[in-house]
N, C-alpha and C positions, 0 to 999 in steps of 0.2 A: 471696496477693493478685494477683500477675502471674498468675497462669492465670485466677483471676474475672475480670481482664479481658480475658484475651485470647478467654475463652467468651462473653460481653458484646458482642465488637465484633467478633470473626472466625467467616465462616462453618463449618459443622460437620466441611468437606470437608478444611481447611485444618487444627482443630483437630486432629482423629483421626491429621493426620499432622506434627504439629508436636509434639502432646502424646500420647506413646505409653502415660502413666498412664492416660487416657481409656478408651481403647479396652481396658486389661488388667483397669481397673475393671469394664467389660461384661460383659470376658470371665467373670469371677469370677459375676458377678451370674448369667450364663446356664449356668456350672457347677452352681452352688448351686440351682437354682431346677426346670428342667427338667427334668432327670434324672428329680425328685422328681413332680413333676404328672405324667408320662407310667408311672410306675413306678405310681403312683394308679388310672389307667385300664387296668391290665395290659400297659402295651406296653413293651417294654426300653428302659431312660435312654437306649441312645446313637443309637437312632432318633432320640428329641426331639434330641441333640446335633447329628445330621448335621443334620434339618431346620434346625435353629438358625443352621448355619452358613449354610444357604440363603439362609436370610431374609433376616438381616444382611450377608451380602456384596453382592459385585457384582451375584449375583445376585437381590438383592433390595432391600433400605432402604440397603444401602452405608453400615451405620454403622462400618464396620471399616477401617483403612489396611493391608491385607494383605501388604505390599511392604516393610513394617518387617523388617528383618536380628534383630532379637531375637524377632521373633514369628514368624519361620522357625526360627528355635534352638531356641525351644521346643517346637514343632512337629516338629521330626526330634526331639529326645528321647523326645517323647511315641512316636513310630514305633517305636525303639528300644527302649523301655520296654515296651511291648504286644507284641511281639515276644518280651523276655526273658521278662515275665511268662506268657504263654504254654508257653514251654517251661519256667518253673518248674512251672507247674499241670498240668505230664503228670501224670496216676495214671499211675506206671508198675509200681505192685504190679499193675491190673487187666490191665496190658499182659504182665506175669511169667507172671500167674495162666493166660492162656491163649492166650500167644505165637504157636503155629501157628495157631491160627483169626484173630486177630489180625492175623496179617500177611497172611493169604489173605485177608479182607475187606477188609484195607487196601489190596490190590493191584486188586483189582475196583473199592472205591469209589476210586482216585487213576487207576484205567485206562481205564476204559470212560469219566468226564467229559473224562479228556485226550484221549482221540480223537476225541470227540463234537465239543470244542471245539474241536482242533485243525482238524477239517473244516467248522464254521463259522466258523472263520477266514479261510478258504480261500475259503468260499464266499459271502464279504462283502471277496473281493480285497484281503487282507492278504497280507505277506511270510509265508513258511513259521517265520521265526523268532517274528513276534511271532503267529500264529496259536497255536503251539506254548505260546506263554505265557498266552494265551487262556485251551488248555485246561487249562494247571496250575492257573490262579486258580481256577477251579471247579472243582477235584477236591479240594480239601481242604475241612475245615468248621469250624467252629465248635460248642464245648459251649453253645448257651446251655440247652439243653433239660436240663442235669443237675441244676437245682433242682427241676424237676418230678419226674424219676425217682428223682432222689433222697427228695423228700416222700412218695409215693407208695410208696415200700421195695422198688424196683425194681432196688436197685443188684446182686443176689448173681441178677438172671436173666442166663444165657448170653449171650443174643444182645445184651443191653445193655452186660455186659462187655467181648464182641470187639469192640461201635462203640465202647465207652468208648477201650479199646489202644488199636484200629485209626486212630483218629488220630494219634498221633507219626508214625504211615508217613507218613501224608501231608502232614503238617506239614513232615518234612522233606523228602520228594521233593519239594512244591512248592518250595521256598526253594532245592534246590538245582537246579532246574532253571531257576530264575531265576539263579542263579551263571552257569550254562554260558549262557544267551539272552544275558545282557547282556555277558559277555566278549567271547561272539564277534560282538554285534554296535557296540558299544563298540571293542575293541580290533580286531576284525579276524580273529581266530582262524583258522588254518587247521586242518586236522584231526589232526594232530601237536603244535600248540598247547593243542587242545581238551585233548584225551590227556594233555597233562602238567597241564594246570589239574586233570582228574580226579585224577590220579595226588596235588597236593597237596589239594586236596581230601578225601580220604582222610586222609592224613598228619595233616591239622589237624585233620579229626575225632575221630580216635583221640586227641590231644594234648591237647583240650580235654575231650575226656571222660572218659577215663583218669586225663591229667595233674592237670587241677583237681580232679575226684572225690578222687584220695589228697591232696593239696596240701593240701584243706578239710579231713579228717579230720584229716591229719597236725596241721595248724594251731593247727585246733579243741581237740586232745586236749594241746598244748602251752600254750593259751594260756586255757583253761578255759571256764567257761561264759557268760564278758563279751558280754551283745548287743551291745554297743555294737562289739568287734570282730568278730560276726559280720556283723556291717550294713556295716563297711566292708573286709571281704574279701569280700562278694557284690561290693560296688560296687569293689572290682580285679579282681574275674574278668569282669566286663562289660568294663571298659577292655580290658584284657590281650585277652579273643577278639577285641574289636574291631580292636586295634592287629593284631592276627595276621592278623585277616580281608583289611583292606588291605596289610598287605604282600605277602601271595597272592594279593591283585586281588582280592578279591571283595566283597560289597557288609557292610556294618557289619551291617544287620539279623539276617544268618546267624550273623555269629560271637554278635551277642545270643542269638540264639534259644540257640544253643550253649550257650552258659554259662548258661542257665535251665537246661536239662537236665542239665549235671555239677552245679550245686548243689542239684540237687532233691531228692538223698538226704542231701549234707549239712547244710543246716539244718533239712530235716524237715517239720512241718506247724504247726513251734510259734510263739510270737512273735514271731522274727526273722521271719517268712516274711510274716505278718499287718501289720508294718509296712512291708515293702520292696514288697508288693502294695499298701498303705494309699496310701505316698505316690505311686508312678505313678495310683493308683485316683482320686485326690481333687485331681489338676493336669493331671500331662503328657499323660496317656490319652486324658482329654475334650478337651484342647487341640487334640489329634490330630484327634479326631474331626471337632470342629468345625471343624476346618482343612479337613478333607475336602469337608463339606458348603459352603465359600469355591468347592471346584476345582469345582464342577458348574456348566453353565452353562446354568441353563434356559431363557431365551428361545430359542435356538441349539438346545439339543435339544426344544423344543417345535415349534418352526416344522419342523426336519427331519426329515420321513419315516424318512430312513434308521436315524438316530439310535433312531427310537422301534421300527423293526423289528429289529435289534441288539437294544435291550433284550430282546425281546420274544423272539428265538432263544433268547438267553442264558438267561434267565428256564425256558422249557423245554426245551431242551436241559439246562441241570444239574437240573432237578427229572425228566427222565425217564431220564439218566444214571444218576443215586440211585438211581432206580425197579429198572433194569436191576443196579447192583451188588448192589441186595436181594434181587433175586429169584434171583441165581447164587449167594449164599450159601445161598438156600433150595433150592437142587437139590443143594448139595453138603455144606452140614451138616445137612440135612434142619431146619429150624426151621417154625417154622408159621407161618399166614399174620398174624395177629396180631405174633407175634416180626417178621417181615420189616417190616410198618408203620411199626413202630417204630424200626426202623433206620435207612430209609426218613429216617420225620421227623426223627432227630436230626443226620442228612447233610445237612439241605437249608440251615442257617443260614449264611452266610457271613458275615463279620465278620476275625478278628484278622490271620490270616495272609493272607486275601481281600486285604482291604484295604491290609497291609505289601505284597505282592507287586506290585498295583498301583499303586500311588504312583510306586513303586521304576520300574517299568516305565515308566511315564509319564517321569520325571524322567530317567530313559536315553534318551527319545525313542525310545524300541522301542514303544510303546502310543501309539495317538492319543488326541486329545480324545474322540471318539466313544467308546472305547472306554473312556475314565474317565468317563463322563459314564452310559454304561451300565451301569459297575460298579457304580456309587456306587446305582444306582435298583436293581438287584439285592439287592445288601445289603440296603437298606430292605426290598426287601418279602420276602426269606428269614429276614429277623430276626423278621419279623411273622407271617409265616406257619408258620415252623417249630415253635416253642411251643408253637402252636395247634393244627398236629395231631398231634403228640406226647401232647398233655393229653387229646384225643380219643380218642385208639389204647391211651392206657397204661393208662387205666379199668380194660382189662378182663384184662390180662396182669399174673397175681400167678404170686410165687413156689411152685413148684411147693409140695403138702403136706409129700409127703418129703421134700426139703428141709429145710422151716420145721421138721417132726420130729426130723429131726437136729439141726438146728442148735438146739431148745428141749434135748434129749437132752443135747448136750455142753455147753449152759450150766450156768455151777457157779453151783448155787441151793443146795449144803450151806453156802454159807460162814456163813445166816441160823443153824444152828444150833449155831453157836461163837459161843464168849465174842465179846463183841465189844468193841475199841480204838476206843471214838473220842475223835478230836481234836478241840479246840474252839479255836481261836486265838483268843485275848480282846486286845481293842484300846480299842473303845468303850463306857468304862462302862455308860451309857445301855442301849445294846442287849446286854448280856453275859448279864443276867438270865434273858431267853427264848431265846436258846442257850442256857443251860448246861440250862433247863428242856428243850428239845428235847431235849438230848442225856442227860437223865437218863431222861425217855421210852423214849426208845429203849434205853437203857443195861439199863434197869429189866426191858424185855421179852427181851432178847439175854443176861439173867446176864451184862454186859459192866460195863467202867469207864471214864469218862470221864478224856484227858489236857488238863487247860487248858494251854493253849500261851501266851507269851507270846516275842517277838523283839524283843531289843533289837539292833537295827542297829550293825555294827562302827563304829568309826573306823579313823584308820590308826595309831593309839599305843593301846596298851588302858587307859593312863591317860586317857587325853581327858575332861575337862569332861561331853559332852557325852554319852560312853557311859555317863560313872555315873549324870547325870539318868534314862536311858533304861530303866537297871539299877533304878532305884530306884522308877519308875513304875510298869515291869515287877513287881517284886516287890509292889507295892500291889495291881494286877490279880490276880494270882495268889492272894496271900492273902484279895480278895475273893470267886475262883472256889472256893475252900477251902473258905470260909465257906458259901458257897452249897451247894456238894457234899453238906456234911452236912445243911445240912435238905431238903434235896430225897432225902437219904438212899441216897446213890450213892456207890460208889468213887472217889476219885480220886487221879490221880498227877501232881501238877504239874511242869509243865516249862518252868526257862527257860534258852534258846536265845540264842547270839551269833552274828550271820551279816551277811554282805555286806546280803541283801535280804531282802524279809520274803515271798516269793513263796516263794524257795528255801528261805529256813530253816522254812517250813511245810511241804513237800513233803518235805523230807528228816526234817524229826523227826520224820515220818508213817512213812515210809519202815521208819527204824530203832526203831520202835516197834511194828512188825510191824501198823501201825493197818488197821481194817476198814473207819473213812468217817471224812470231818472236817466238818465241821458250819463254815461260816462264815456272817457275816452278809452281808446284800447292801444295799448305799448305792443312792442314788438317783441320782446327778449323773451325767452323759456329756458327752464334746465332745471337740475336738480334741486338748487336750492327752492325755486317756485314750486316743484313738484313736492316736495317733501313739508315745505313750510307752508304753504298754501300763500295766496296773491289775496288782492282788495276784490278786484274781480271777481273771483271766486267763492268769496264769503258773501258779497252784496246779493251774486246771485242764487246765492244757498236760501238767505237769509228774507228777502225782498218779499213786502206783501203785495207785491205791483210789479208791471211787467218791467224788463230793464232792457234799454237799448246800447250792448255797446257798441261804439261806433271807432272808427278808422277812417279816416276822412281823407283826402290826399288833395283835396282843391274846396272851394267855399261850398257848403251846399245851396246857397242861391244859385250853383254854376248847375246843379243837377237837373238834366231834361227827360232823360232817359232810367227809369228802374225798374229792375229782375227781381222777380220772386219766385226762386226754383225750390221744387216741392219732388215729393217723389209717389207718392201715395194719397188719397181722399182722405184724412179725418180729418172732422172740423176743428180741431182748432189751431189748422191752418190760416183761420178768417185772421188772428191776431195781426200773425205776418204783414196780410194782403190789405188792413185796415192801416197798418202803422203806415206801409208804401202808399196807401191813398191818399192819408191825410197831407203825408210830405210832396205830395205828385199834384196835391192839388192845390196846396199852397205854391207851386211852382210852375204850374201848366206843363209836369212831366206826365210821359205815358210812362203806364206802367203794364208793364208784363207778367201773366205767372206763366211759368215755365215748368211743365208735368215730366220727371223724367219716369218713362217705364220701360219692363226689360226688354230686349232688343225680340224677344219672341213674341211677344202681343201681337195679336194678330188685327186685322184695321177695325174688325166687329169690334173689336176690346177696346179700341183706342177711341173709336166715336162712343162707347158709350163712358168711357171716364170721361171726354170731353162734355158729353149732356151730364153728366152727374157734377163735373167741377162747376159749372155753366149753374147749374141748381144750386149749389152750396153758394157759388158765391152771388147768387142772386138777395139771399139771405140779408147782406149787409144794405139791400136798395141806394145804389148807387145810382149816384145820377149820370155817372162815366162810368161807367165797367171798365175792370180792367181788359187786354189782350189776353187770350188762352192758347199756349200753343205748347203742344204734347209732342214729345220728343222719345224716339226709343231707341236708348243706347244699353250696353253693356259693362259701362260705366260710369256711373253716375258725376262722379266728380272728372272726370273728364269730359261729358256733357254740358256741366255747367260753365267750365272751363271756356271752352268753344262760344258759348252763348253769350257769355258776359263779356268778350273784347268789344260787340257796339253799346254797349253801358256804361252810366254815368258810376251808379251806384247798386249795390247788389245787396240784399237782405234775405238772411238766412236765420231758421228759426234754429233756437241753440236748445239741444236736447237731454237732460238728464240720465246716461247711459248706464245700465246695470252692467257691474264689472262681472266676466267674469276669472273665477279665481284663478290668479295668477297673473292677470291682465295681458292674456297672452295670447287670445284669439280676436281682440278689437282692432281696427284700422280705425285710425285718426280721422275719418274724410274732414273733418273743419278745419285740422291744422296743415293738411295741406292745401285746402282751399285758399285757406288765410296767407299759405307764402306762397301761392302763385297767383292770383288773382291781384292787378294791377291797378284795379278800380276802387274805389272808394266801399266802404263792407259796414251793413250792420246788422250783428246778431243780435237778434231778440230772444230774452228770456223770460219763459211766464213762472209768476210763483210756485212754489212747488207742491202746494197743495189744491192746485187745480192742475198742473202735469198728473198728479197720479190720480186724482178722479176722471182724466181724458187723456189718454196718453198719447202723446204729442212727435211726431212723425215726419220728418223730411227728410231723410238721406243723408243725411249730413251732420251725423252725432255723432257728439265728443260727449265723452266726461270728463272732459277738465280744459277749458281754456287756455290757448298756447301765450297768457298774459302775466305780467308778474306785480304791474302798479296801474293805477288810472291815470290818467295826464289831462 
């Protein structure tokens, strides 16, 4: 009641800064809302974020109290957290895979912007120091471009792979050139001072990478597989670099970034990682951002000339920097003019480290207004621009045939003609029926047997109340999956399981059952709670050393005649997909379809020869029915499949392990909106994850994270 009055009788100016609720209410509403409408019209959420900030600050409606001490805490977190998450999200297998080209692109694209900038620094009458910084902010970049090339199954060409590395170089030369700028202009440095801040510098690098790498492992392997203590030794090795960072003078951001990078091999790509990206993604991140768009101050950079020529160096200057780091990779690894383009566009986004750098800089008083006020309009439009010609260039650069030959060659497609294990985890009665039918389907056509699984969740007594209910439930499922086995006239080996979690004791009785696919159900519900806690779904698929089918089933699948398999791109191990839809098409006398979407520009040369090339791949599996091939070129992929699927019984989509990136705020969902407008009957297949990253796996239709919360 005291706040309705005090919003009733005090103006706006006074409440935002009386009542800091006010203003975090806003803040939420313009999280939740934006991101979303701009992600709509193809442009990345954290564009809409910075504009947002525009509008609403000072330099706009002024409906924010800026100057609030908690809404700066939040704020550097948010910096901090985009920084860590960052160096969590190196791929650094692609950095492994081709280190020496890697680091020679990474030296061209961090060198040729640093000088570029460093002499428009220069020659817009900055100090040498912060000119110098100038050119670091533009010499690194940003991934936003890897959901493209990643949809498009671009990830196994060369020159996408060295841009892919080739950033950690520059990630961290920029952040540590920002060490050495702000020391010495900060403390003073003289050139002996400099010298030993490198000297630790080193020291802590080695100690944070090194030391935390074995610390996690060692941890990990002691303290078993609790996410809950993998979530909070990430969030001590953040503290720890940081606390490290400032006792060596340097700035917090660096030791973040640091400690993204030693934990990136230890907790991997699985659930721990999906929520400690989750929570930065879905608060502190966008706080950030929108902070950002508060420091711009448009009236001030619109009235000044200089202001808007600055930008306007800045702007090409790094888009003709890029140009030149592309074209010297093209003289010296010989790449073509296509591969160079692309390189090209996936350099020109600035965003995570951009932005960390600058702030940083600003707040040392080493960077003016003008030149955050320049950054900040840079960002915008390499966010906006780079995507764009990325999705233009990558059309037409597929992976070579040999290649994709090899790689269809060393896929193991014998496994279809062994017995086959599968697992059926039974939970909810209701839906158990068309799983065990599915899996008898399949069962039937594989000479295989079906294992019902059932997990009854430990307590911490094995007498407990509550494990016998669980035991006792369990054994009612079971003897109804028994029941069911026999008239559907299948094998089966019932199993029931006592385990911490029902993710884990699914993956493991798969595991030691030597199973070939487990067959689960798929719920309908999402939100926070799943997103932040993670689902069974989610872990089985993290986890599984075998492919996993989840299914959604809306009628028996004995009733299915007709199944879709819409793809979007040629890499082989699409066959998983096309193998799973056969065996069930053929246990059922269904046709089955693969359905090629590509972009509405392909021209018909392009389209007959993906169709001879799909034609070739999946000749590979020697079918004795092939499936239909029919190539479709839309503009939207998930509206194409859309259209396709109403004369379908059932529609199988391969489920794709999506690298976030940070902030989670340039991804489109296409599976979960597949998932709630597609009418038909749906099943994602997921392959383990350690043959996803030895052949990365490509349909159009990638999520990182399943819109599910339990199995049924």
């Amino acid at each position: 009641m005291v706040l309705l009055e005090r919003i009733a009788v005090s103006p706006y100016s006074q409440i935002i800064e009386k009542e800091p609720i006010v203003s975090f209410f806003l803040m939420l509403v313009v999280i939740l809302v934006v991101p979303i409408l701009f992600e709509r019209l193809r442009i990345p959420g954290l564009i809409g974020l910075i504009l947002s900030g525009i509008l609403i600050g000072n330099s706009g409606w002024k409906l924010f109290y800026i100057d609030h001490s908690g809404w700066k805490l939040l704020s550097t977190i948010g910096l901090a957290y985009l920084v860590f998450v960052a160096g969590l999200e190196v791929d650094l297998n692609q950095f492994r895979r081709r280190r020496n080209r890697a680091l020679g692109f990474g030296s061209f694209a961090f060198g040729v912007p640093l000088l570029l900038g460093t002499l428009l620094g220069r020659a817009f009458e900055f100090n040498w120091l912060s000119s110098i910084l100038i050119g670091s902010i533009i010499a690194s970049y940003t991934m936003l471009a890897y959901p493209i090339i990643n949809r498009l199954g671009l990830m196994n060409n060369e020159a996408v792979g060295v841009t892919i590395g080739a950033s950690i170089f520059t990630d961290i030369a920029a952040l540590l050139m920002l060490a050495v700028c702000v020391a010495i202009h900060v403390k003073d440095f003289n050139v002996w001072q400099t010298i030993a801040l490198l000297g630790w510098l080193t020291v802590y690098s080695v100690v944070v990478l090194v030391g935390f790498d074995w610390a996690g492992k060692e941890f990990l392997r002691r303290s078993g597989e609790d996410e809950g203590n993998q979530f909070l030794f990430v969030l001590l090795a953040v503290f720890l670099a940081g606390v490290g960072a400032q006792l060596i003078g340097i700035e917090i951001i660096i030791g973040a970034f640091f400690a993204g990078l030693a934990v990136n091999e230890v907790i991997g790509d699985g659930p721990v990682k999906q929520k400690i990206v989750f929570v930065g993604s879905v608060l502190f991140i966008p706080i950030f951002f929108v902070d950002l768009g508060f420091q711009l101050d448009l009236p001030a950079f619109i009235k000044n000339m200089n202001f808007l020529s600055l930008t306007l160096f800045l702007v090409l200057g790094l888009v003709i920097s890029k140009f030149i780091a592309a074209l010297l990779a093209k003289l010296i690894y010989r790449y073509n003019w296509r591969e160079i383009l692309i390189m090209w566009s996936i350099c020109i986004p600035q965003v995570g480290i951009t932005s960390c750098v600058t702030i940083v800089g600003y707040q040392a008083q080493l960077l003016s207004v003008e030149v955050l006020n320049s950054v900040i309009v840079l960002m915008l439009v390499t966010s906006f621009i780079g995507p764009i010609i990325t999705s233009r260039v990558a059309v037409g650069l597929h992976t070579s045939l040999i290649k994709q030959q090899e790689t269809a060659a060393n896929y193991d497609v014998s496994q279809i003609d062994t017995p086959f294990s599968i697992v059926v985890p039974v939970y909810n009665p209701q839906t158990q029926q068309h799983l065990m039918e599915m899996a008898a389907l399949l069962a039937h056509q594989t000479q295989g047997k079906i294992i019902p699984l059932a997990i009854a969740t430990a307590a911490a007594h094995m007498d407990a109340p509550q494990l016998e209910n669980s035991l006792l439930r369990s054994e009612r499922l079971l003897n109804k999956a028994t029941a069911l086995s026999r008239i559907l006239d299948v094998e089966a080996e019932p199993l029931l399981r006592i385990d911490d979690a029902f993710a884990q004791g699914i993956s493991r009785a798969a595991r030691e059952k030597k199973a070939n696919l487990i067959v689960m159900g798929w719920g309908k519900r999402t939100g926070l709670k799943a997103r932040l806690f993670g689902n069974v779904i989610d872990g089985v698929l993290w986890a599984s050393h075998c492919p996993v089918a989840v299914t959604r089933l809306v009628e028996s699948p004995s009733k299915i005649q007709r199944i879709l398999v819409p793809i979007e791109n040629l890499t082989a191990p699409i066959l998983q997909s096309v193998q799973f839809a056969q065996i069930l098409g053929e246990s059922n006398q269904a046709q089955v379809t693969v359905l090629n979407v590509c972009d509405r520009r392909t021209s018909s040369s392009k389209i007959s020869w993906r169709r001879s090339q799909l034609s070739l791949m999946l000749s590979k599996l020697g079918l004795s029915n092939p499936p239909e091939i029919q190539i479709v070129a839309h503009e939207n992929v998930a509206l194409a499949i859309l259209q396709a699927a109403r004369l379908y019984d059932l529609v199988v989509l391969p489920f794709i392990r999506n690298r976030t990136i940070p902030g989670g705020l340039a991804i489109s969902d296409v599976t979960t909106q597949l998932a709630s407008q597609l009418t038909c009957s749906i099943v994602l297949l997921g392959e383990p994850a350690q043959r996803t990253n030895n052949a990365t796996v490509n349909a159009g239709v990638a999520s990182s994270q399943l819109p599910v919360t339990s199995y049924q």
